[in-house]
N, C-alpha and C positions, 0 to 999 in steps of 0.2 A: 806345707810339705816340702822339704828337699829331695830335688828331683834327682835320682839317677841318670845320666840321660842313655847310657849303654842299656841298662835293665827293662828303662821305660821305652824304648825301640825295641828291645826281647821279644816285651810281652803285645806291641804295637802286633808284631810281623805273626802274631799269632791268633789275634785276630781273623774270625774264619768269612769267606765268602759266603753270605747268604743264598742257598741252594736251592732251587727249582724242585730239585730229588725230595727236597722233606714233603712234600704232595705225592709222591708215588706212591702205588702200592708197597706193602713189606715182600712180596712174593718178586715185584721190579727189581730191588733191592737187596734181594736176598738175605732178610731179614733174620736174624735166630729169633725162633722162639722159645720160649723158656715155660718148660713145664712148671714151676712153681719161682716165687720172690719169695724176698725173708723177711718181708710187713709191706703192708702200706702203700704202694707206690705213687697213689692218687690223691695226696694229701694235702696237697694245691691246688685241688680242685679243676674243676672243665670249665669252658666256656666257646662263644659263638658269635660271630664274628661279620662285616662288611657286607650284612645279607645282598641279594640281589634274586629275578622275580624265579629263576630256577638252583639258584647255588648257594651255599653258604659255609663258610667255614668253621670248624671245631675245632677246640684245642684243649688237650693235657697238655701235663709235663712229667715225666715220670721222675721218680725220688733217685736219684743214683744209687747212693747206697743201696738198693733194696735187691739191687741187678746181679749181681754175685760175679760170676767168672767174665758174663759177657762186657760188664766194665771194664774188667782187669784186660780184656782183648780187645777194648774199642770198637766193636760191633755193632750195628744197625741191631734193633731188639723190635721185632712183630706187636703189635700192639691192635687188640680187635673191637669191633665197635659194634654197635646196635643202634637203629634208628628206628621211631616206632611213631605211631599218629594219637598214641594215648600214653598219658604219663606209667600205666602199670605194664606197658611192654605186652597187653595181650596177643597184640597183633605186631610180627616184627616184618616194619615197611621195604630195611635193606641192611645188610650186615657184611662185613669183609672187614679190612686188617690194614693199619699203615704203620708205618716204620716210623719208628722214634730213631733220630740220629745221634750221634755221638757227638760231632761237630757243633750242631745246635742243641750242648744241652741235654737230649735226651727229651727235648718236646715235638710235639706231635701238632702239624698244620694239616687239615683234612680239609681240601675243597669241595664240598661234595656236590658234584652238580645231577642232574635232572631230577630236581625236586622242582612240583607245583609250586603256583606263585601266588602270595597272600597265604600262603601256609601256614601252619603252628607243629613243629616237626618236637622230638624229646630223641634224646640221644645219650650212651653212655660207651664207656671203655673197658675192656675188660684186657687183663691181662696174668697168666702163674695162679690162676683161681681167686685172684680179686677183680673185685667187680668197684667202678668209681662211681659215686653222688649222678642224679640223673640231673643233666643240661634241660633248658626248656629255648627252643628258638625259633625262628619265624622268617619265612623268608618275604621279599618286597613283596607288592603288587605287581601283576603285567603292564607292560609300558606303558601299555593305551587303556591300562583300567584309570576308573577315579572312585579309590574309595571315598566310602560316605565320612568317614571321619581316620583318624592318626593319632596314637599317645606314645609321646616319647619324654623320656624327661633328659637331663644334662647335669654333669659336676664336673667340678677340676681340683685338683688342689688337696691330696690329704696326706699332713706330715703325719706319718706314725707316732711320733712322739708327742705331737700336740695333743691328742685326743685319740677317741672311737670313734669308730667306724656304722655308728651306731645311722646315719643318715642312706649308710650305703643299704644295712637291712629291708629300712620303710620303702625304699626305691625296689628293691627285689617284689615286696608286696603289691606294691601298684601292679607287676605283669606288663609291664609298658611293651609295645612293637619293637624298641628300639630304646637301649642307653648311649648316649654323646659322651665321653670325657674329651675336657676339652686340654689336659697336659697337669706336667707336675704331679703323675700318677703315683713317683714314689720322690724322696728328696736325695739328696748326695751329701749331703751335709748335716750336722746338727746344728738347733740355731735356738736359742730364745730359752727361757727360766721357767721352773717349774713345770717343767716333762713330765705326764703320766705315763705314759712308756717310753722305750729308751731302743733305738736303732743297734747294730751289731759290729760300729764302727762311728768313726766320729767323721771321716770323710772316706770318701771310694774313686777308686781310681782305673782302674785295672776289671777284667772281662769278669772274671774271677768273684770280685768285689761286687759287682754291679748284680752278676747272678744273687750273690748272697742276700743283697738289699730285697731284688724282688723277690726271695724265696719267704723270707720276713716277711714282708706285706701280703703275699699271697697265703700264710696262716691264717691271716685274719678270719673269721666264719662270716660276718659281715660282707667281705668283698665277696666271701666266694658265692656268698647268696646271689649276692649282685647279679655277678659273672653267669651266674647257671640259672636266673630267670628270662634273660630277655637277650637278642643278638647287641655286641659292643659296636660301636664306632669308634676309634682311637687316635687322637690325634700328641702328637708332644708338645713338651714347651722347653724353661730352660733346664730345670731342674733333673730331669730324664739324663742331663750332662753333669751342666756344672752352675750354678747360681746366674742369671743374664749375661752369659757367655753370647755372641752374635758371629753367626758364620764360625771364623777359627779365630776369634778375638777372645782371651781371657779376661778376666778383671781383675787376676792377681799375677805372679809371676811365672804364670806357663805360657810358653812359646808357643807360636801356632802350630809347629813340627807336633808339639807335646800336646795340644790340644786336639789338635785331628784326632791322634791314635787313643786319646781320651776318648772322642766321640764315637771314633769306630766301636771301639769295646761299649760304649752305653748305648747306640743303637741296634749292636747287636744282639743286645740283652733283652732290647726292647723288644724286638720283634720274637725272641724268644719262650718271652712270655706275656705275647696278645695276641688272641684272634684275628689274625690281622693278614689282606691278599698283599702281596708285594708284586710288582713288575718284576720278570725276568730279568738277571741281569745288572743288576743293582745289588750293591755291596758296599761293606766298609764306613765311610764317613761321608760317603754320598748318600745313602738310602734315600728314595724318593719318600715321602709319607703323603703327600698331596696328592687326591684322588674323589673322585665323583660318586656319587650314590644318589638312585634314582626310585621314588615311590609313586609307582605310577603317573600319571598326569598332575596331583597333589603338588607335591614334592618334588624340587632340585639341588641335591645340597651337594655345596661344596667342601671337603674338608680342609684345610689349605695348614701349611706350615708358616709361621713367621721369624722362626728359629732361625734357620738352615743359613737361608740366604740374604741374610739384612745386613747392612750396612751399621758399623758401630754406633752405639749411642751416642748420641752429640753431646758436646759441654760440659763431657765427662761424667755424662751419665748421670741419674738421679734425678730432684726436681729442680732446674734451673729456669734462669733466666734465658732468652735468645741470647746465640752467636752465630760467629761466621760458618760453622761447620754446621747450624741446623737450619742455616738458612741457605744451603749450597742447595741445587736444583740437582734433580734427579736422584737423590737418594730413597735407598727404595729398604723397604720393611721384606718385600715378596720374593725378591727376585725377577730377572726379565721374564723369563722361563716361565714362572709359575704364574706371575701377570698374564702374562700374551694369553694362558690358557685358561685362566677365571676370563678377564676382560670377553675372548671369544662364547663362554659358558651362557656367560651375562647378556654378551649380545643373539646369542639362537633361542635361550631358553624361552618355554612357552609354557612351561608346571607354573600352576597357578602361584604356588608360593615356592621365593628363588632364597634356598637359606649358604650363609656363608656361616659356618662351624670355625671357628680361629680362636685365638688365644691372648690376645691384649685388644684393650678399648679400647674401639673406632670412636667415639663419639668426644668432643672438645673438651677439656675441664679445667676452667678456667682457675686460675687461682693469682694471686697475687701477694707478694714479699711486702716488711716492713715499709721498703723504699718506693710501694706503689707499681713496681717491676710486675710484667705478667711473666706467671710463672711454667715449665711446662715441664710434663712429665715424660724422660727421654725414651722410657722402653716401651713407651706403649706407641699408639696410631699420632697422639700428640708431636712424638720426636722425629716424623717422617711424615710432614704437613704436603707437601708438596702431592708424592705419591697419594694422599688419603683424596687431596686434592683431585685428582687425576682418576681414582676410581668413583667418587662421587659422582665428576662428570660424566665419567661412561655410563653409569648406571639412568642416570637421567636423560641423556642421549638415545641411547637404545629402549627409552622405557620399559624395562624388566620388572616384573610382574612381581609386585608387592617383596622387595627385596626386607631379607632377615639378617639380621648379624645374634649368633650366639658368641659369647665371650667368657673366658676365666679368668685366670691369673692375679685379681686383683684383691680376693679373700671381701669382696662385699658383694650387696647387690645392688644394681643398679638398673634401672629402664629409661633408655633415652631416643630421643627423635632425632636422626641422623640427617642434620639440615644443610642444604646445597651450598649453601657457603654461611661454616662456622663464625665468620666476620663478623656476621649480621643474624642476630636471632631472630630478626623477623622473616626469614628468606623460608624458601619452600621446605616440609618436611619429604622428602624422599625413602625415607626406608624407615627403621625399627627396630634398635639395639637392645636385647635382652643380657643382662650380665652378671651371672649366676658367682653364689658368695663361695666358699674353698666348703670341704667335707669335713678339713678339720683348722688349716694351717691356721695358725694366730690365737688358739685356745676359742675358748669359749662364744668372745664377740660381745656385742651390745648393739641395741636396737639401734642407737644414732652416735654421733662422734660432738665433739667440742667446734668442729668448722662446719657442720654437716650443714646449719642456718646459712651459714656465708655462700658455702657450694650451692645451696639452691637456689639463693639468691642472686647468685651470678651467671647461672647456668640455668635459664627458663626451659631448656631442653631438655631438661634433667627430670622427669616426675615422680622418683621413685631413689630411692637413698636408704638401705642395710647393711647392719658390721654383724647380726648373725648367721651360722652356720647350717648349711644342709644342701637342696638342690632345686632346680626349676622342674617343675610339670608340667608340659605342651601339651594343647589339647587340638588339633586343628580341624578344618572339614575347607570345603571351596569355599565358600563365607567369611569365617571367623577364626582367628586364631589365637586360644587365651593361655597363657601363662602365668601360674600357679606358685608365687614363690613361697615351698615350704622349710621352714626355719625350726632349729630346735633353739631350747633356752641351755642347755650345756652339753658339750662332747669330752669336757671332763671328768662326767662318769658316764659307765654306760648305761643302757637303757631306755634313754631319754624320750617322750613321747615328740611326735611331729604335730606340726600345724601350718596353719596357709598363714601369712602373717602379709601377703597382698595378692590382688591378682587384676594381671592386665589385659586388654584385650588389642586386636587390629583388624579392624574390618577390610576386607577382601578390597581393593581399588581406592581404598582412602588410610596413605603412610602415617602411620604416627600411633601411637597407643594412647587408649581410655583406661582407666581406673573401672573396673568390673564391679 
């Protein structure tokens, strides 16, 4: 793209502050209501969001078009809701009205607090005499409960164009407690041959753009299944922006002036269309997204960003050999910020199982060039050794209690033992990296690759190696925690039936995964 750079500052400074106000009532806000729409308005479906053991949040978006004059006046538009304790609404639990903003879109963030904990709550929107698909969601446990058991499952990664969405459907059927996406929820770009379906742009740049993208993806009936079975957790990665962009570093010829007001507009897109609680006060190309979530005694899970705040890729990025820039001390994937406040997590935490939710593999992978060179992989945990270094040891230090790593980004699956020092594969296993394969990106997949022998072979850490597509299924209790990886054979048509294609387990007080 040729940048403007007057147009692209325009539409930077029009970028809107993410507002506190989208959680008030529409009666706060002084809402219009609108006796009738002219179709539709919920055709993006609902979803539910960063449960907690009395609150959770819901979210539409309503259709612009559908709003008549109150768009033409940029008006806050009343938006009503029903909350009920049975999917057919006999009994309605609590009902009132929030304001769809104009600023954001025209979606609706509903935090709704004093709700029971360990609940199963159904919820919908009404608004002009249309009524929207009913939400299914669930809030935590009480702090000091410990449920008997936990199903959640996890994905990352579905280009539109590579495939269907068809992995997001079976995941709505399971009914899990809780879906993880771990980033790369939608793409910015088009990439790769023979597309079964085809994006509404070929790259996206602008607030504008970015809405467009997620309004595309959220047609899908697949996601919206997803979305309206079980509460989200959402975390990003790069693609939410722009291709392994790091911090305000691009990898083509945008300036970091231009990439900020890039990010601003694609974060604020983001949180426009996810269930998702934000800190007060946070805006623009800062947005915090790193945040805790707590399931009773069970469960500690961290969400963490590795986007935001990392230090450029070394070596120019890609799979290199060592240099002087990946081997400079202190460079950090996390940020100090985000560090100081996992490291402290890691060190109080007492939930039996301590899960860290992030988006590029922790675990070593080893590879090696013609020339015998070891090879590393710059975007991931690989290309900021030092830092992976550094939380290893806290986590051993502090002994934390059967630490997890969930991971995306990387379109396979993988399960590996996160061991105290990568150097030596004979060294202590410490924790337990689960790493779930993309929903669609890379087409279809295959059971194993041409190096997949050598990677095992090199990597005794490694017990588990997939190039097919779908998602992980957690099952946990204080004991045992087995993960479920279910694979389809193609996502280039839909349909496609699921199946478990491995499953691993981790015994409560002893790191490292068995084959189930």
């Amino acid at each position: 793209m040729a940048f403007n750079r007057r147009t692209f500052l325009r539409q930077g400074m029009h970028v809107t502050t993410l507002l506190a106000a989208s959680t008030l009532s529409a009666s706060a806000l002084g809402a219009t209501r609108l006796a009738r729409v002219s179709a539709n308005p919920f055709y993006l479906g609902v979803a539910s969001g960063d449960p907690r053991p009395d609150s959770v949040v819901i979210w539409t978006r309503l259709a612009r078009e559908t709003l008549g004059n109150a768009l033409s006046r940029n008006e806050p538009v009343a938006v009503d809701y029903e909350i009920a304790e049975t999917a057919n609404f006999s009994t309605i639990y609590r009902k009132g009205s929030a304001a769809a903003l104009p600023e954001l879109g025209y979606s609706v963030h509903l935090d709704l607090q004093g709700l029971s904990p360990g609940k199963e709550y159904y919820y919908r929107w009404m608004i002009g005499g249309e009524v929207s698909n009913v939400g299914r969601t669930k809030t935590a446990p009480a702090l000091d409960a410990t449920p008997e058991s936990f199903r959640f499952g996890f994905a990352s990664c579905q280009q539109y164009e590579h495939g269907y969405f068809t992995a997001l459907d079976h995941m709505a059927k399971e009914r899990f407690d809780l879906i993880v996406h771990l980033g790369d929820y939608i793409y910015e770009e088009t990439w790769g041959a023979n597309n079964v379906r085809h994006h509404n742009a070929p790259e996206i740049y602008t607030l504008d753009d970015y809405r467009a993208r997620y309004e595309l993806y959220k047609q899908d009936l697949d996601l919206q299944a997803a979305h309206a079975s079980a509460p989200w957790a959402v975390t990003w990665d790069d693609h939410e922006v722009d291709d392994n962009y790091a911090n305000a570093i691009a990898v083509d010829e945008q300036t970091p002036e231009q990439l900020l007001i890039r990010r601003a507009a694609a974060y604020q897109a983001f949180y426009e269309f996810m269930p998702i609680r934000l800190p007060s006060g946070r805006q623009g190309a800062s947005m915090q997204i790193y945040r805790p979530l707590q399931f009773g005694t069970l469960i500690d899970m961290t969400i963490l960003d590795t986007r935001q705040y990392r230090n450029d890729q070394a070596c120019g990025d890609g799979m290199k050999p060592s240099c002087d820039q990946h081997r400079e001390p202190n460079r950090t994937l996390l940020g100090e910020a985000q560090k100081d406040w996992l490291f402290k997590r890691l060190r109080t935490s007492d939930a039996t199982w301590n899960v860290m939710a992030q988006q590029v593999m922790m675990g070593r992978l080893l590879r090696r060039n013609e020339q015998e060179e070891e090879m590393f992989l710059m975007d991931i945990w690989d290309g900021y050794p030092d830092e992976r270094d550094e939380l290893l040891a806290r986590l051993k230090a502090a002994q934390t209690p059967n630490p997890i790593v969930l991971t995306g980004d990387i379109h396979s699956n993988w399960v590996n033992n996160i061991l105290s020092d990568f150097s030596n594969e004979s060294s202590e296993v410490i924790a337990t990296e689960f790493v779930g394969t993309s929903i669609t990106s890379g087409g279809d997949g295959s059971d194993s690759s041409n190096t997949a022998a050598q990677t095992l072979s090199d990597n005794s850490h490694v017990k588990f190696y997939n190039r097919q597509r779908g998602y992980v299924s957690c099952h946990l209790s204080k004991d045992l925690w087995q993960s479920d990886y279910k694979i389809l054979d193609k996502v280039s048509e839909p349909g496609h039936p699921i199946r478990t294609r491995a499953s691993f387990v981790v015994e409560a007080g002893n790191p490292g995964a068995l084959e189930a």
